[in-house]
N, C-alpha and C positions, 0 to 999 in steps of 0.2 A: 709180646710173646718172644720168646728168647729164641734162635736158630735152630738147636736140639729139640725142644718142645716142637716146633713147627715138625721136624721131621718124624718126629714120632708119631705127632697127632694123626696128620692129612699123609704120609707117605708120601711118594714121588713118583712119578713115572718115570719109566727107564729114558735117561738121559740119551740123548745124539752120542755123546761119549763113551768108554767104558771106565767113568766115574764111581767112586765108591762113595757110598753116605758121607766116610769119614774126611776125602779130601772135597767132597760136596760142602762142606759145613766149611772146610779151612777156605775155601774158593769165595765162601759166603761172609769173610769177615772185609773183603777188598768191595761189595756190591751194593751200590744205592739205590735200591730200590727201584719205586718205577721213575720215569723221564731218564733222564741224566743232570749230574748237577748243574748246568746251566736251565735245566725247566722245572724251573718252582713253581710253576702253574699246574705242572701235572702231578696230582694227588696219590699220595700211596695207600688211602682209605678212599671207598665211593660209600655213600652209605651206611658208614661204621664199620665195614667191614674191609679188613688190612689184607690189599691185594701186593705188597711187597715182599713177600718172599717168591709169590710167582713171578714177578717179574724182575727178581734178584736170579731164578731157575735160569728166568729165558735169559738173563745176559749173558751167563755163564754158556748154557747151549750152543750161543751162536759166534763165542767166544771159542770155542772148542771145534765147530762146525770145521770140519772139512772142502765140503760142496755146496752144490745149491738147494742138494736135497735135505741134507742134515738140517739147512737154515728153516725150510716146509716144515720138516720135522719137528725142531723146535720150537716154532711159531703154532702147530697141533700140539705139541707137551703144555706150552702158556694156555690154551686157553680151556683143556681140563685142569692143569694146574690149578686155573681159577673159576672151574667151575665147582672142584672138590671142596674149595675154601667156602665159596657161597654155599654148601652146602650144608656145610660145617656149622658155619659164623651167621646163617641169615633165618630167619624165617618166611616160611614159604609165601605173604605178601613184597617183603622184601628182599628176596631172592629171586619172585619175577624182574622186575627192576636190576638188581645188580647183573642177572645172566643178560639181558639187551645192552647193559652199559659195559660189561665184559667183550660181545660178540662186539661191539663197534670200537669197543678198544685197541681190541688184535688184528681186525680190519684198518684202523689207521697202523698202526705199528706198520701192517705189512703193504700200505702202499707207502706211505712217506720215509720208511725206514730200511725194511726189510730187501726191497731190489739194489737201493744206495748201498747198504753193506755189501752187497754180495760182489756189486761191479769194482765197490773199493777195496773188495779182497781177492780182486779178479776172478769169481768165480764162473762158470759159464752158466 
């Protein structure tokens, strides 16, 4: 699904930033999805369903974050981001399953990730 479609489809939540759609999309041609390109073990489909635009949103969010709160912020933006998508892309046996493999996703991000970024952008 091409970036414009994604945004039409599912919509977005209002970003940490005062981001438009239009430079959302342009911010969106520089983002790999979910890991980073060194974790090619982390999937940007669970399920069959393609959770890399939200976690192309949340790079961008925390890319843009200010503080420590913006980084909260954006880390609740990822995970209805990916809750809107399963909503979207799953049927409701298999959208139980992707909402637990979502809620344990964003829970690692924000212990193994989430505080490292914030001290390495010295936030308080």
């Amino acid at each position: 699904m091409d970036k414009q479609n994604f945004a039409e489809r599912y919509g977005y939540y209002r970003l940490v930033s005062a981001i438009t759609l239009s430079q959302l999309l342009t911010e969106l041609k520089h983002a790999n999805g979910c890991g980073t390109k060194l974790s090619w073990w982390i999937p940007d489909k669970i399920l069959g369903v393609d959770f890399s635009m939200p976690c192309n949103i949340h790079d961008i969010e925390c890319t843009l974050a200010k503080n420590k709160k913006d980084l909260h912020t954006a880390s609740d933006n990822f995970l209805l981001n990916m809750r809107k998508v399963i909503k979207k892309d799953s049927s409701w046996v298999k959208s139980l399953a992707c909402y637990i493999v979502a809620e344990g996703y964003v829970k690692a991000v924000n212990y193994f990730w989430l505080n490292k970024y914030a001290t390495k952008r010295e936030f308080e």
